[in-house]
VEXDRENZA-284751 format. One record per residue (C-alpha): residue in three letters; x negated, y negated, z negated. Coordinates in pm, 1 decimal, decimal comma, padded with zeros to 6 digits. Layout:
BEGIN
+--------+----------+----------+----------+
: residu :     east :    north :       up :
+--------+----------+----------+----------+
:    ALA :        X :        Y :        Z :
...
+--------+----------+----------+----------+
//
This chain:
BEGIN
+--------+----------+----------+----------+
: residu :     east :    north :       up :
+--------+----------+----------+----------+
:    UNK : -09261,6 : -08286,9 : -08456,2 :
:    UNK : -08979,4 : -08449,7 : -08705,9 :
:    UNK : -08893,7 : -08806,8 : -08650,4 :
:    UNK : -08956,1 : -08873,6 : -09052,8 :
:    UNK : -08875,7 : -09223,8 : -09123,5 :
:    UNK : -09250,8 : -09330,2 : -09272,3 :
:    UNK : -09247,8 : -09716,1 : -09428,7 :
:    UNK : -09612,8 : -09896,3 : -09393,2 :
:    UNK : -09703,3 : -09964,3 : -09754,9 :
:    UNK : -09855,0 : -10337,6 : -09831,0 :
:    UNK : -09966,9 : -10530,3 : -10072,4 :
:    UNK : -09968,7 : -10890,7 : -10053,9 :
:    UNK : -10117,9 : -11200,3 : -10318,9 :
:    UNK : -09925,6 : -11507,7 : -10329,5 :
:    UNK : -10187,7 : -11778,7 : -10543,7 :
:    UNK : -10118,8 : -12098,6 : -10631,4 :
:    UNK : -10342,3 : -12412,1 : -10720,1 :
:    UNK : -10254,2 : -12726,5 : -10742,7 :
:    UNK : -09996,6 : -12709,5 : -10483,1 :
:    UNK : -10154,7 : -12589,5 : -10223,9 :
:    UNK : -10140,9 : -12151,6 : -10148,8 :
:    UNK : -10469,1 : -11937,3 : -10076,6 :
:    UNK : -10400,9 : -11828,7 : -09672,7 :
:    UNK : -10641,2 : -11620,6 : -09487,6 :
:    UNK : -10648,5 : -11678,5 : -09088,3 :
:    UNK : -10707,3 : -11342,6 : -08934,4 :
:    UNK : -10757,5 : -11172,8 : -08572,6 :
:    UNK : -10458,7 : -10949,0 : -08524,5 :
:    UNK : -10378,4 : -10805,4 : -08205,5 :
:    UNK : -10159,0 : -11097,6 : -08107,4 :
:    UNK : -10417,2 : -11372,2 : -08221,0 :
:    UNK : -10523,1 : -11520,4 : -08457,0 :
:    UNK : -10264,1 : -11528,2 : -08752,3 :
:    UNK : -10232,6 : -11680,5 : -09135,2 :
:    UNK : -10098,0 : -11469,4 : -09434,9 :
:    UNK : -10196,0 : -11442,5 : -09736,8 :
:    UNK : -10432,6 : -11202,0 : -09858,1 :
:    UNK : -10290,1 : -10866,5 : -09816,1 :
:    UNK : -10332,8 : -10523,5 : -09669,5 :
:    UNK : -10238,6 : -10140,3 : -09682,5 :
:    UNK : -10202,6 : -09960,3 : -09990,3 :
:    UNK : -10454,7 : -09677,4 : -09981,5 :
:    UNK : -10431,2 : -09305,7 : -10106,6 :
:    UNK : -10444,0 : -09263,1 : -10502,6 :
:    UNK : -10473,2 : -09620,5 : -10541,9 :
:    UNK : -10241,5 : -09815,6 : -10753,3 :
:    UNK : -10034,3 : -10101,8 : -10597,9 :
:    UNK : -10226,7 : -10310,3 : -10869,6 :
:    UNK : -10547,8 : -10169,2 : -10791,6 :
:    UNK : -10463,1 : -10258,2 : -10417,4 :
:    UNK : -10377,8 : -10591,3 : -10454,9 :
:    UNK : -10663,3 : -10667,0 : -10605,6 :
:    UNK : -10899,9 : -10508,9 : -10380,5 :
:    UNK : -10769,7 : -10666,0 : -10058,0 :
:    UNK : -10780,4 : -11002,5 : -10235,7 :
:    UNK : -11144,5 : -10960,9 : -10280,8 :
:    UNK : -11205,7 : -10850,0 : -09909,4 :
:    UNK : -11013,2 : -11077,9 : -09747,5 :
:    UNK : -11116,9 : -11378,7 : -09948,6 :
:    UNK : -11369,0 : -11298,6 : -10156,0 :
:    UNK : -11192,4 : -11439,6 : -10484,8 :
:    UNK : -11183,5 : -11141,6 : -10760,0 :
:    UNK : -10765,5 : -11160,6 : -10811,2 :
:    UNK : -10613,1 : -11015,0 : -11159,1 :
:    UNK : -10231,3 : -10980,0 : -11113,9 :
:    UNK : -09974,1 : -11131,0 : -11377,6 :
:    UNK : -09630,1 : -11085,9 : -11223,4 :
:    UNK : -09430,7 : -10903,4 : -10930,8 :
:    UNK : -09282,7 : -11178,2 : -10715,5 :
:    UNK : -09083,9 : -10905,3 : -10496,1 :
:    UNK : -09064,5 : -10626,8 : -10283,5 :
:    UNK : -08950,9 : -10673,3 : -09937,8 :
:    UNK : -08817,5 : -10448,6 : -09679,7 :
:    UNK : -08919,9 : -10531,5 : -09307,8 :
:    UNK : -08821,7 : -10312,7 : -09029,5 :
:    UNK : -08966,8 : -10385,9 : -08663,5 :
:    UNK : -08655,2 : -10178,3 : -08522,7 :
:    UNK : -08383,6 : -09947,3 : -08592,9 :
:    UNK : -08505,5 : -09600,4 : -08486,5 :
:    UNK : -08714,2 : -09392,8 : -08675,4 :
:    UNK : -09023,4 : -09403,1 : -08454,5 :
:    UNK : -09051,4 : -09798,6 : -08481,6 :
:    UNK : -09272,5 : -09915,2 : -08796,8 :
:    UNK : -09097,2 : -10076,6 : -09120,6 :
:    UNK : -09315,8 : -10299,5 : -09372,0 :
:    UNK : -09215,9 : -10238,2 : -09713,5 :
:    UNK : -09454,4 : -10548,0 : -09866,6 :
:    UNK : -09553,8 : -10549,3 : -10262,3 :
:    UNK : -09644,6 : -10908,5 : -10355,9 :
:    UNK : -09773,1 : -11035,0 : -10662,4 :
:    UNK : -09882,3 : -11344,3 : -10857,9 :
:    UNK : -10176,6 : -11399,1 : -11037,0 :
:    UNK : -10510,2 : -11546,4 : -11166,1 :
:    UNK : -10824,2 : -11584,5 : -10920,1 :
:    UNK : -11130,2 : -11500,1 : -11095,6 :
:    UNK : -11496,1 : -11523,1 : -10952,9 :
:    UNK : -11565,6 : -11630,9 : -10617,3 :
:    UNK : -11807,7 : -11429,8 : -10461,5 :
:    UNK : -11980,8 : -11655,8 : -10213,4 :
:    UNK : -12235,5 : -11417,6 : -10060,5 :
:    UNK : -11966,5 : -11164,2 : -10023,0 :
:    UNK : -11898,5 : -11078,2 : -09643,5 :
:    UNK : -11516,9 : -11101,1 : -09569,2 :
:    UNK : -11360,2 : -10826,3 : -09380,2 :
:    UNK : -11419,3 : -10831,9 : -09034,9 :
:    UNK : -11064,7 : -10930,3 : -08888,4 :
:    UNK : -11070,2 : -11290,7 : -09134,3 :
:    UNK : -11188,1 : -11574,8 : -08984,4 :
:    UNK : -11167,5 : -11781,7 : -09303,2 :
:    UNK : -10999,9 : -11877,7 : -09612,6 :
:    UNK : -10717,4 : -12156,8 : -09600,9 :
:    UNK : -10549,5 : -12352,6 : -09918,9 :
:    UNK : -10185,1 : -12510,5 : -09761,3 :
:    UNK : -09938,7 : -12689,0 : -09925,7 :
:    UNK : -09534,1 : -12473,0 : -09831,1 :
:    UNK : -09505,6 : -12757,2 : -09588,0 :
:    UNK : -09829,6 : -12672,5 : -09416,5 :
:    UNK : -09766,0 : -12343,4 : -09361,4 :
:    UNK : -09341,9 : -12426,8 : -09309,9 :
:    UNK : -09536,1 : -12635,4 : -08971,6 :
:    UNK : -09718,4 : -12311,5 : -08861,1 :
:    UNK : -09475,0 : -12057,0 : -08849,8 :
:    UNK : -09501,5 : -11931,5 : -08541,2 :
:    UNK : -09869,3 : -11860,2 : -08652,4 :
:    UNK : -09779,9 : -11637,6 : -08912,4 :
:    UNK : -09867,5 : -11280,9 : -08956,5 :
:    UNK : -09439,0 : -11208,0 : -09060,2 :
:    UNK : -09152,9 : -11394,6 : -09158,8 :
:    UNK : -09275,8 : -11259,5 : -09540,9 :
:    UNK : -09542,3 : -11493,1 : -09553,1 :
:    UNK : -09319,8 : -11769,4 : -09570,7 :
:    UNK : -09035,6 : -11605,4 : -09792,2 :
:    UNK : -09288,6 : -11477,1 : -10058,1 :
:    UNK : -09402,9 : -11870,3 : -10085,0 :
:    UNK : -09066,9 : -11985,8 : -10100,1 :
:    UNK : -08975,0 : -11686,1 : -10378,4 :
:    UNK : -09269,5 : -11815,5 : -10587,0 :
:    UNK : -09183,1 : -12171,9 : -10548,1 :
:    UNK : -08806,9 : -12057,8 : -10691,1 :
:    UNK : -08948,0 : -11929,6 : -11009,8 :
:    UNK : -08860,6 : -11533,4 : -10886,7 :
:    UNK : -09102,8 : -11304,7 : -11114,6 :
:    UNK : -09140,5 : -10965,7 : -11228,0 :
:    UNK : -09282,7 : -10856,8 : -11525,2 :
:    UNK : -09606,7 : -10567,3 : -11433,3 :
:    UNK : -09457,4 : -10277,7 : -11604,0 :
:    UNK : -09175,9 : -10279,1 : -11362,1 :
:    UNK : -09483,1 : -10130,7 : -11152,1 :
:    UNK : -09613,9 : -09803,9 : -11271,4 :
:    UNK : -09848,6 : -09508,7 : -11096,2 :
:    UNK : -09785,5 : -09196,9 : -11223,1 :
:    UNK : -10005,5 : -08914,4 : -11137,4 :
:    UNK : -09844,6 : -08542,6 : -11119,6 :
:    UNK : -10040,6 : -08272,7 : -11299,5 :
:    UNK : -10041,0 : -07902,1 : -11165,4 :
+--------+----------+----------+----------+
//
């Protein structure tokens, strides 16, 4: 078996209202953990398509994407065998809220925190990212959407 180097693909939202950021507090296997609403890009899915999706599991708010806020490189080591994040994070609209919608099983709830909130609770947080994607937004750092594209190969 090769030791091919293998990044973990996410996608992550970063929403804003009012001040205050949409958070979901989650089980993880260290406990219970706040990000924001974000998850594994799945096969043949688009990052946008992803994004979207895990916005609407995790918090039950349909989520329509206007801008890239960054991509973001996170390895856990330096060998090839330990796990590196590469995160996809976007900005956008929330649309419906789906009230009767179950949330995925891990979430325990939705949260809405100020930067300073969450600044307090960093040693809660699912990755240093959670905090730098906030602080990204809060700089003005955007992407326009066609810097994202999903190309499928014909045979």
């Amino acid at each position: 078996m090769s030791d091919v180097w293998k990044p973990h693909v996410t996608v992550a939202a970063v929403v804003e209202r009012g001040g205050r950021f949409l958070f979901v507090e989650e089980n993880t296997r260290t406990g219970l953990r706040i990000n924001q609403p974000a998850g594994h890009l799945e096969a043949g899915e688009s990052f946008l398509d992803a994004v979207a999706r895990e916005t609407l599991e995790e918090s039950a708010f349909d989520f329509v994407p206007t801008a890239l806020l960054g991509m973001y490189l996170m390895p856990t080591g330096s060998s090839a065998k330990d796990i590196t994040y590469l995160r996809v994070a976007f900005t956008g609209e929330l649309g419906a809220f789906h009230a009767d919608r179950a949330l995925d099983p891990d979430i325990v709830r939705t949260l809405w925190l100020t930067r300073d909130e969450i600044a307090e609770q960093r040693e809660r947080l699912r990755s240093p990212l959670v905090l730098q994607c906030v602080d990204d937004y809060l700089a003005g750092q955007r992407g326009a959407l066609d810097l994202v594209s999903y190309t499928v190969l014909k045979s």
